[in-house]
Gaussian input, Z-matrix of N, CA and C with variables (Angstrom, degrees):
# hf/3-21g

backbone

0 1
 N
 C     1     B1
 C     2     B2     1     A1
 N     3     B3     2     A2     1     D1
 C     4     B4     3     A3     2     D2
 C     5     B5     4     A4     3     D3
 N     6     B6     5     A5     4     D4
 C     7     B7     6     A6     5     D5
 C     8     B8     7     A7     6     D6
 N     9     B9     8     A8     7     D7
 C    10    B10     9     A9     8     D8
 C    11    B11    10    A10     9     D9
 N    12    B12    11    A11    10    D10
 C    13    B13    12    A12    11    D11
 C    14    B14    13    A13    12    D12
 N    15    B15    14    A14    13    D13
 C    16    B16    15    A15    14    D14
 C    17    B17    16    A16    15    D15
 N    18    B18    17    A17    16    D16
 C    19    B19    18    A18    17    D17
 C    20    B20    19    A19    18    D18
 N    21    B21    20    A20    19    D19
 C    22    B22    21    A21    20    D20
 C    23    B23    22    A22    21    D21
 N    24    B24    23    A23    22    D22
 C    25    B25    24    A24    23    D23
 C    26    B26    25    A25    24    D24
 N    27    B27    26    A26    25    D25
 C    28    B28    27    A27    26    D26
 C    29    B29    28    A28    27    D27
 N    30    B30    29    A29    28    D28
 C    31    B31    30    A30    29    D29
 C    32    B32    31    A31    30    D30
 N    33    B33    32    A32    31    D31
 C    34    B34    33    A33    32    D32
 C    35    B35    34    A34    33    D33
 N    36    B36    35    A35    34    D34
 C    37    B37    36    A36    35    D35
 C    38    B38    37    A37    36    D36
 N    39    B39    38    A38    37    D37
 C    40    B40    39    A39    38    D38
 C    41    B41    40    A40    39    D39
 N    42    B42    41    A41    40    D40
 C    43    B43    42    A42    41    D41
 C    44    B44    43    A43    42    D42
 N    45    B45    44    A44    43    D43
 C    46    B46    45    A45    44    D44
 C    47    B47    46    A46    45    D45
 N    48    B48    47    A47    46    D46
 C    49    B49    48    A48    47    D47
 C    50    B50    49    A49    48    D48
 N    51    B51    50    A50    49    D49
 C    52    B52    51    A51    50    D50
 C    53    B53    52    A52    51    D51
 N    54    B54    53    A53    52    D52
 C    55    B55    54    A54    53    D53
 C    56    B56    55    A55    54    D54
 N    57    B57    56    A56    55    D55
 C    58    B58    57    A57    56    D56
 C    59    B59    58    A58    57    D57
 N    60    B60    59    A59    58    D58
 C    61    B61    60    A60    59    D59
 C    62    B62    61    A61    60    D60
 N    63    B63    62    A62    61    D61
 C    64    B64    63    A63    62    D62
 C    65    B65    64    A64    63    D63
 N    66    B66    65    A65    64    D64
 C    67    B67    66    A66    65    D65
 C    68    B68    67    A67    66    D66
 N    69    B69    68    A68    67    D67
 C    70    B70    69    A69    68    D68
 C    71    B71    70    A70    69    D69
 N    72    B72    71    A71    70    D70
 C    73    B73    72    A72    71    D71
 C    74    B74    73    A73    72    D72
 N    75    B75    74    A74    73    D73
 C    76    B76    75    A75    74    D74
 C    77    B77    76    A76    75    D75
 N    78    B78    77    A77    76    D76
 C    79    B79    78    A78    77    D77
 C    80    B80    79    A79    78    D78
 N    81    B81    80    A80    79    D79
 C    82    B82    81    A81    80    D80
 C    83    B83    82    A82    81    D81
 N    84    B84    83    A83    82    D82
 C    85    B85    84    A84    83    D83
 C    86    B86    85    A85    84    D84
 N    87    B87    86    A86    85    D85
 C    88    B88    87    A87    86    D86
 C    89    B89    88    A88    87    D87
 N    90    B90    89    A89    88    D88
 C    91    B91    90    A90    89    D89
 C    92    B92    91    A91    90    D90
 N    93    B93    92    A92    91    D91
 C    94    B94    93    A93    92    D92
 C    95    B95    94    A94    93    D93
 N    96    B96    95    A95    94    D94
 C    97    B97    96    A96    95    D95
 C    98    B98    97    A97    96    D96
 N    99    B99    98    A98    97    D97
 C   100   B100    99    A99    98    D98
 C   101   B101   100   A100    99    D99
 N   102   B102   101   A101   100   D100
 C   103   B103   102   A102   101   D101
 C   104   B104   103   A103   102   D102
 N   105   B105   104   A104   103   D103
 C   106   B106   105   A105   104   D104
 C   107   B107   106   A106   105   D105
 N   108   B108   107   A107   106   D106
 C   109   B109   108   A108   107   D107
 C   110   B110   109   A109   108   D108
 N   111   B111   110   A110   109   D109
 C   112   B112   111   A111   110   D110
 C   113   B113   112   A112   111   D111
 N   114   B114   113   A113   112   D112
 C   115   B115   114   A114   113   D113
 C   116   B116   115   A115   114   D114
 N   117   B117   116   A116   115   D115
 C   118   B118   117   A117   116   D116
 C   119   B119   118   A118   117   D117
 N   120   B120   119   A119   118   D118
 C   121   B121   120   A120   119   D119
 C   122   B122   121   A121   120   D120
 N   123   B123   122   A122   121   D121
 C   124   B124   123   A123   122   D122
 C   125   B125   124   A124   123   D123
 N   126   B126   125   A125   124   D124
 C   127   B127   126   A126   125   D125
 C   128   B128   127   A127   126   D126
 N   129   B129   128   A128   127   D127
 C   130   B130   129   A129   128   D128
 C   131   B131   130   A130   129   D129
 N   132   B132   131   A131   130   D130
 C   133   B133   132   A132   131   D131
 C   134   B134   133   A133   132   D132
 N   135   B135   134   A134   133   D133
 C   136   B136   135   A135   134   D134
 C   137   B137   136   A136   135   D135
 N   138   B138   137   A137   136   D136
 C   139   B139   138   A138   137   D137
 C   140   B140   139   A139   138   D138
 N   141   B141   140   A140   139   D139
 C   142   B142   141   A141   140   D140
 C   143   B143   142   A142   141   D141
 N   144   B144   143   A143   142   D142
 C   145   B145   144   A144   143   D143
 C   146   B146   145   A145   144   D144
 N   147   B147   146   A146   145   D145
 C   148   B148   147   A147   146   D146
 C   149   B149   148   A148   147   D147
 N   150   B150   149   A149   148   D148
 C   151   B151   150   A150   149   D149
 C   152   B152   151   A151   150   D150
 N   153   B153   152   A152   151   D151
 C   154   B154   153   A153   152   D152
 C   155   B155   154   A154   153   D153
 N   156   B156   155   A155   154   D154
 C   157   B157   156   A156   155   D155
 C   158   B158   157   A157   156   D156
 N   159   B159   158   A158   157   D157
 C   160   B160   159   A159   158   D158
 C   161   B161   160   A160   159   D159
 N   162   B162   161   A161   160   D160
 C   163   B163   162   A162   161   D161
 C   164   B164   163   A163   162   D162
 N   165   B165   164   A164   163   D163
 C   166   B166   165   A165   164   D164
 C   167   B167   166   A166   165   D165
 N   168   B168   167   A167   166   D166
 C   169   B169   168   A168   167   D167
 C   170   B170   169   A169   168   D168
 N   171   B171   170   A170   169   D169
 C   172   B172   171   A171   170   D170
 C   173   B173   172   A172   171   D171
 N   174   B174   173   A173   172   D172
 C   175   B175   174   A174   173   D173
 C   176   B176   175   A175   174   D174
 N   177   B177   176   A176   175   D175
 C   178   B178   177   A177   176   D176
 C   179   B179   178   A178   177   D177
 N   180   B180   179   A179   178   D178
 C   181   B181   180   A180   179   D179
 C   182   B182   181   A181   180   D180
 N   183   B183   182   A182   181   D181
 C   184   B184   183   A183   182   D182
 C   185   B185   184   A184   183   D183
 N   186   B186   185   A185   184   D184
 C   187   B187   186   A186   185   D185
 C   188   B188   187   A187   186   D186
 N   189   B189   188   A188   187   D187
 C   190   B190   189   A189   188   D188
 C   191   B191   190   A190   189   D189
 N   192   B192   191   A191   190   D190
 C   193   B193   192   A192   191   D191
 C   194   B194   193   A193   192   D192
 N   195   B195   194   A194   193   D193
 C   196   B196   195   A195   194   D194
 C   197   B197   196   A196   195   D195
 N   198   B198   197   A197   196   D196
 C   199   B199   198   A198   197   D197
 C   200   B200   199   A199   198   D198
 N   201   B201   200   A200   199   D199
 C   202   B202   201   A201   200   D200
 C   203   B203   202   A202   201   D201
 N   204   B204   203   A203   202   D202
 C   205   B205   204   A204   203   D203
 C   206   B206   205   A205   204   D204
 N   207   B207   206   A206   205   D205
 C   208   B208   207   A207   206   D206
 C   209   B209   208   A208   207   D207
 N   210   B210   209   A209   208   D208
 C   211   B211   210   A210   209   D209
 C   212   B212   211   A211   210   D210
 N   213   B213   212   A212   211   D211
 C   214   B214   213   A213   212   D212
 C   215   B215   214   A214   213   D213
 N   216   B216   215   A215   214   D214
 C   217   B217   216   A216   215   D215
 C   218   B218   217   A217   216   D216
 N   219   B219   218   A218   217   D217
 C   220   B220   219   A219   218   D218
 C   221   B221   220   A220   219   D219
 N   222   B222   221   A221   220   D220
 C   223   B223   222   A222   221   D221
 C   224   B224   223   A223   222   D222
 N   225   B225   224   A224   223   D223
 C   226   B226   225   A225   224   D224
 C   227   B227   226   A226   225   D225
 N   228   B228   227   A227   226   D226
 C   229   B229   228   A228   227   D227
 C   230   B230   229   A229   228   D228
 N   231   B231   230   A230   229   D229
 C   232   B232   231   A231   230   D230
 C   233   B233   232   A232   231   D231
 N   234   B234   233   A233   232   D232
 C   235   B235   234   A234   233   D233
 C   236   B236   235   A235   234   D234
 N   237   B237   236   A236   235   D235
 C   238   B238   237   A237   236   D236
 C   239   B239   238   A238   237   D237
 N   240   B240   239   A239   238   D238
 C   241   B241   240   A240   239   D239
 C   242   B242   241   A241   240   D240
 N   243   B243   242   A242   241   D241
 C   244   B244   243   A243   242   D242
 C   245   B245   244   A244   243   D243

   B1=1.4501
   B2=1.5248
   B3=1.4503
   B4=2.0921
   B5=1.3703
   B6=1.3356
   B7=1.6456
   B8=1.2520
   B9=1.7691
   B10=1.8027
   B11=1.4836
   B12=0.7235
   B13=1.8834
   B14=1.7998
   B15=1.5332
   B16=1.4791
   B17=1.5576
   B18=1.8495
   B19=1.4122
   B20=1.7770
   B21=1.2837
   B22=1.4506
   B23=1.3100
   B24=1.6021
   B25=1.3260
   B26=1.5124
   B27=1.3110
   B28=1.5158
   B29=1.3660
   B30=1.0376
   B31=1.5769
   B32=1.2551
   B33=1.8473
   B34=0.7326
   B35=1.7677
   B36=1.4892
   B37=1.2953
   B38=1.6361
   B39=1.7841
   B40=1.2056
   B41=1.4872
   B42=1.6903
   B43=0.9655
   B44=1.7463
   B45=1.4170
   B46=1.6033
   B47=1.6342
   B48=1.3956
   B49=1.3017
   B50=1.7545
   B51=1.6649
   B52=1.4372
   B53=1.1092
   B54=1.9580
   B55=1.5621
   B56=1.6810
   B57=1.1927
   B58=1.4627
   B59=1.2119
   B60=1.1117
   B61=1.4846
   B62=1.6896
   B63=1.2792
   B64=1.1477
   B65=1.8322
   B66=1.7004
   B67=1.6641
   B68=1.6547
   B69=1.4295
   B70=1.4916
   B71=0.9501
   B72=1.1647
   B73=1.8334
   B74=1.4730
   B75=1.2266
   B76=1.9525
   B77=1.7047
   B78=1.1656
   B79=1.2526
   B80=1.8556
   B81=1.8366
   B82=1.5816
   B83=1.6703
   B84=1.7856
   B85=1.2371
   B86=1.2221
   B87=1.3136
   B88=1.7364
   B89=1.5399
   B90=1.2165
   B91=1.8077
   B92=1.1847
   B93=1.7100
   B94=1.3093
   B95=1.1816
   B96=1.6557
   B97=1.6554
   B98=1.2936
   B99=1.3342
   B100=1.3390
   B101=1.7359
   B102=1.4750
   B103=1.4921
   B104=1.2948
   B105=1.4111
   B106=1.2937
   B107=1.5240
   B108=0.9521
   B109=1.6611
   B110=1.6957
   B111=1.5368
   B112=1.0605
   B113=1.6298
   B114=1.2720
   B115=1.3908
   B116=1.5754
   B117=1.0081
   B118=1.5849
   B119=1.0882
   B120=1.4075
   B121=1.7515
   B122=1.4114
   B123=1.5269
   B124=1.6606
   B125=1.9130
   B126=1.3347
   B127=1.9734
   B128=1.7009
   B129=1.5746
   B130=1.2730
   B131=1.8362
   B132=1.4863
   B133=1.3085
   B134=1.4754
   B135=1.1693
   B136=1.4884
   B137=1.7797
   B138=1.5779
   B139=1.5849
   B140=1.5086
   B141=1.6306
   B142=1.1394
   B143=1.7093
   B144=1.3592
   B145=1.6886
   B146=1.9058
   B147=1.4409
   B148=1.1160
   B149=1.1529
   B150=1.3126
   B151=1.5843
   B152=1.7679
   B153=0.9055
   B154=1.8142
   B155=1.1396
   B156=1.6529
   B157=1.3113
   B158=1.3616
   B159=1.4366
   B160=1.5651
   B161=1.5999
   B162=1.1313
   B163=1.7047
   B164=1.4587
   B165=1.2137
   B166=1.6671
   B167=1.7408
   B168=1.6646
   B169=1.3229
   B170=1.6951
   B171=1.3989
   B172=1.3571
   B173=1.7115
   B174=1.4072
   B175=1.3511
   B176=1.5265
   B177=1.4705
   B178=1.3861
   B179=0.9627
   B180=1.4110
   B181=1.6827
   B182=1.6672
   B183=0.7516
   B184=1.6765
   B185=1.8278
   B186=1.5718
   B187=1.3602
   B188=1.2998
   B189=1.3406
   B190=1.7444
   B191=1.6889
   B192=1.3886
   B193=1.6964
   B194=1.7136
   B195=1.1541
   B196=1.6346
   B197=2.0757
   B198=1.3433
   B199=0.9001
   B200=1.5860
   B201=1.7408
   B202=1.8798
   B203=0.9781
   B204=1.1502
   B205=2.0411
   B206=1.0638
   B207=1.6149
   B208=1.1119
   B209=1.4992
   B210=1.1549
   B211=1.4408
   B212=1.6946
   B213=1.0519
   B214=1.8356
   B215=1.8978
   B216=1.1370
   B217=1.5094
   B218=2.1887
   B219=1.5072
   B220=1.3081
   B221=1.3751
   B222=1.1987
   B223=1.5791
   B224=1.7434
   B225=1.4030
   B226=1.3303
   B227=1.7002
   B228=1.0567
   B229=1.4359
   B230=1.2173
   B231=1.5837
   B232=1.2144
   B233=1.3989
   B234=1.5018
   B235=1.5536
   B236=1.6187
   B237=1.3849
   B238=1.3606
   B239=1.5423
   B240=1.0034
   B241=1.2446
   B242=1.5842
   B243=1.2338
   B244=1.7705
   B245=1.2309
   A1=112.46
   A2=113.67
   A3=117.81
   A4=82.85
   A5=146.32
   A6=142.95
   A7=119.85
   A8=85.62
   A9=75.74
   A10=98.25
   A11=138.48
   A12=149.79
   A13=118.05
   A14=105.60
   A15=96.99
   A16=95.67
   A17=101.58
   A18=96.19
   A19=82.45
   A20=112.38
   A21=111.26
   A22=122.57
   A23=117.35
   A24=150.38
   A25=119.44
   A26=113.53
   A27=131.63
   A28=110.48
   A29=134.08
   A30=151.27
   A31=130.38
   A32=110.92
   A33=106.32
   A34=105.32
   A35=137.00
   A36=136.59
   A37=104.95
   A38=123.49
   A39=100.04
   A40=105.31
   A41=130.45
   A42=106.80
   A43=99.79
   A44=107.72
   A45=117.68
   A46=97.66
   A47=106.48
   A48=131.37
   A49=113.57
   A50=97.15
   A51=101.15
   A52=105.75
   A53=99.58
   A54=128.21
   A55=112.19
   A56=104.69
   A57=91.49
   A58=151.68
   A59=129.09
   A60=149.24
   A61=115.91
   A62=113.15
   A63=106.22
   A64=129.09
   A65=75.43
   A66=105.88
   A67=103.50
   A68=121.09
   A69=134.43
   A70=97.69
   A71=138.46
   A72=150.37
   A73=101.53
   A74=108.48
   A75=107.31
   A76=71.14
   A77=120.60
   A78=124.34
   A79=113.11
   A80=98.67
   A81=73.60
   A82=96.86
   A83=123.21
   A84=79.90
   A85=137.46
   A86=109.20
   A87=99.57
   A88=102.62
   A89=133.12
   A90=126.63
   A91=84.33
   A92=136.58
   A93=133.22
   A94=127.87
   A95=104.58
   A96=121.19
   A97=126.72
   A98=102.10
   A99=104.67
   A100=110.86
   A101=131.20
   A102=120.38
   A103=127.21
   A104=138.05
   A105=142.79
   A106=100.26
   A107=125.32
   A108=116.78
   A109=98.67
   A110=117.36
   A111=99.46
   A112=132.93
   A113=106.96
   A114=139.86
   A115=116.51
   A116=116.80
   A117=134.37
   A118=116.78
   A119=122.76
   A120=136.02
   A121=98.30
   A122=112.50
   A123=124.63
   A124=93.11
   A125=98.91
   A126=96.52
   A127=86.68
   A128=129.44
   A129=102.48
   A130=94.84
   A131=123.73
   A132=138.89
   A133=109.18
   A134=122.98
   A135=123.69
   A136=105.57
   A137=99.74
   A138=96.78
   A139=81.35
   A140=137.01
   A141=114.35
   A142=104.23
   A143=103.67
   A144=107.28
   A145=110.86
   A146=111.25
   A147=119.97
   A148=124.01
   A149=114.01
   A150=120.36
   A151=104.57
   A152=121.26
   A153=126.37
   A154=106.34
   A155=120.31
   A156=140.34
   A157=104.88
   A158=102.99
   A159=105.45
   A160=112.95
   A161=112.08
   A162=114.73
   A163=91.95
   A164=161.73
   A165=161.30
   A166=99.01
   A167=121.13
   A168=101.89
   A169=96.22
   A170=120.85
   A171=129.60
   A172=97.78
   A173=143.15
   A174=98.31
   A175=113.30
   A176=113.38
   A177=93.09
   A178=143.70
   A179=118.65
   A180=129.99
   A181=116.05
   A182=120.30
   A183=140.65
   A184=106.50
   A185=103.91
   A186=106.70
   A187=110.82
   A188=115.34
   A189=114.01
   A190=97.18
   A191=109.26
   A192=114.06
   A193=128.14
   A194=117.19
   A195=107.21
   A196=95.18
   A197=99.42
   A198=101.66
   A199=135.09
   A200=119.57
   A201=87.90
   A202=119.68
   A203=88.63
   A204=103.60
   A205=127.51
   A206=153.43
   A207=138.52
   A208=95.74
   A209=118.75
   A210=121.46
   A211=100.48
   A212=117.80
   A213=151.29
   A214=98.20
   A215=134.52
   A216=104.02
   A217=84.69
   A218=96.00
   A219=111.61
   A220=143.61
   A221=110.01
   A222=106.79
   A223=102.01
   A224=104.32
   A225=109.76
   A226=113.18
   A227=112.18
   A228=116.58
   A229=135.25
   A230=125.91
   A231=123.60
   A232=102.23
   A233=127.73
   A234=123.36
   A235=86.91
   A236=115.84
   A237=126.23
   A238=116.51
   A239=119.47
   A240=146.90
   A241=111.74
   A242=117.76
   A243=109.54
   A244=125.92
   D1=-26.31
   D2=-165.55
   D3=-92.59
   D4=-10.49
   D5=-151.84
   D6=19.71
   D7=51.87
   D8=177.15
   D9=-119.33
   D10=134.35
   D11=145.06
   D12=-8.31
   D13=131.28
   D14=168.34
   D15=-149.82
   D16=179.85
   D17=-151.89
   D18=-161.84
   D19=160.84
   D20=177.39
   D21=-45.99
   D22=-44.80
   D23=175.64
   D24=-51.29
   D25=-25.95
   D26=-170.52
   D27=-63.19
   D28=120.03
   D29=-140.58
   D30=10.73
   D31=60.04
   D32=170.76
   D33=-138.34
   D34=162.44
   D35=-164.78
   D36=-28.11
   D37=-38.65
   D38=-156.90
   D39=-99.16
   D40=24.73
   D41=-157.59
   D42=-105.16
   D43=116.49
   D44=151.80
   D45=120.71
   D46=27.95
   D47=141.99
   D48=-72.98
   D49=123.60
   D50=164.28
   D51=-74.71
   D52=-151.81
   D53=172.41
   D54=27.21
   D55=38.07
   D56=153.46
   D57=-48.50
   D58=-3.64
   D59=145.26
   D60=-61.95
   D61=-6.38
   D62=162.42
   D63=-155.48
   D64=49.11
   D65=173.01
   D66=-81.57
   D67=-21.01
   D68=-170.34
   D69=-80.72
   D70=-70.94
   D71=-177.16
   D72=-46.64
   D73=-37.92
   D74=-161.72
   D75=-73.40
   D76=-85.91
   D77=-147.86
   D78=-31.41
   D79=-43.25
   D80=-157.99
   D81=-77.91
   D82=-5.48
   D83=164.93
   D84=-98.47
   D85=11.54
   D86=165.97
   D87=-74.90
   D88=-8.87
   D89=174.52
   D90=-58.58
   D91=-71.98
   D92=-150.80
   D93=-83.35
   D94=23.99
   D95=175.88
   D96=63.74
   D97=38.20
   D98=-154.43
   D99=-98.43
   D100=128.15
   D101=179.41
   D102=-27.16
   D103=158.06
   D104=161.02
   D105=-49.83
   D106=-47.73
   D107=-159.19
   D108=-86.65
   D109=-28.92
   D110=179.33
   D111=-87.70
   D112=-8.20
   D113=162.36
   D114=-75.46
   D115=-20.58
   D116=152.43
   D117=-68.90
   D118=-58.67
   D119=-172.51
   D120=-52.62
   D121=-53.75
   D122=-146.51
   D123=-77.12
   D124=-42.08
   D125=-163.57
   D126=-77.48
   D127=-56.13
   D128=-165.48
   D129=126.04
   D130=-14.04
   D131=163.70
   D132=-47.24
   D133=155.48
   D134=147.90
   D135=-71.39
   D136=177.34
   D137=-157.47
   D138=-115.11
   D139=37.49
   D140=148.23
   D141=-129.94
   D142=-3.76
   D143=152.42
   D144=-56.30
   D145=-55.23
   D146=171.20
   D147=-31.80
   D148=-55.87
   D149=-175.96
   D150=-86.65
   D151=-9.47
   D152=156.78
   D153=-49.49
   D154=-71.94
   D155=-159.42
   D156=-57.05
   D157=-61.18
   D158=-162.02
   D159=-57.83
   D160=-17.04
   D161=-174.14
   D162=-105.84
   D163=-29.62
   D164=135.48
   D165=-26.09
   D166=-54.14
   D167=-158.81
   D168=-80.83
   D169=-48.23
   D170=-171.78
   D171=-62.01
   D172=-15.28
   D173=165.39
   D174=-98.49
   D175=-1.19
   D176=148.37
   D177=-106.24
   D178=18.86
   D179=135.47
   D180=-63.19
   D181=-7.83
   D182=-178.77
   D183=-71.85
   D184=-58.51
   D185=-177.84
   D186=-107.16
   D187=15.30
   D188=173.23
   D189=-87.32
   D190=76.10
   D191=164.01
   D192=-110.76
   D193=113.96
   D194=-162.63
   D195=-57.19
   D196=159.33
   D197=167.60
   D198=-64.77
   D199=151.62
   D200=159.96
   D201=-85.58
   D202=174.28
   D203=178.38
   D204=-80.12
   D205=134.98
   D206=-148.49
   D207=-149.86
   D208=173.12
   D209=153.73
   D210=87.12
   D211=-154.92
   D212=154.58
   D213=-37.53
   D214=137.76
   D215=159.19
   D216=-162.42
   D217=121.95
   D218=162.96
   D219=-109.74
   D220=132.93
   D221=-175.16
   D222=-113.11
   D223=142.89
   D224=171.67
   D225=-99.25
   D226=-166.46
   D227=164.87
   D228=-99.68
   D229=143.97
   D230=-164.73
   D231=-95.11
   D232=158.99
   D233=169.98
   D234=-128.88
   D235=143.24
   D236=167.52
   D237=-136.89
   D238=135.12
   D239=177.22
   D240=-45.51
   D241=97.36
   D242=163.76
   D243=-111.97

């Protein structure tokens, strides 16, 4: 009825981010701790796209928290192989 468009992405950190093809590269190098500028150099970003991203991906690494556990909660036993 609003005719407006939606998409998985739709209000959430990554939405209206380009170059998705090199959301993978950014990522693994912030895995490998790597500077804003040098994580720029390596994907091919400008180095203030860089510093966009990195605060877009980290706050939603921010609220990616499993829940606690509440209630009843059981564990069985493990058997492992020696």
């Amino acid at each position: 009825q609003c005719h407006r468009s939606f998409n998985a992405l739709t209000d959430t950190p990554l939405a209206f981010i380009r170059l998705r093809e090199k959301w993978l590269p950014f990522l693994q190098c912030m895995l490998g701790s790597m500077t804003v500028r040098a994580a720029a150099e390596t994907t091919g970003i400008h180095r203030n796209t860089s510093f966009r991203w990195r605060h877009r991906f980290l706050a939603m690494a921010k609220d990616d928290r499993p829940k606690p556990l509440s209630g009843i909660v059981e564990a069985d036993e493990t058997y492992l192989l020696e």
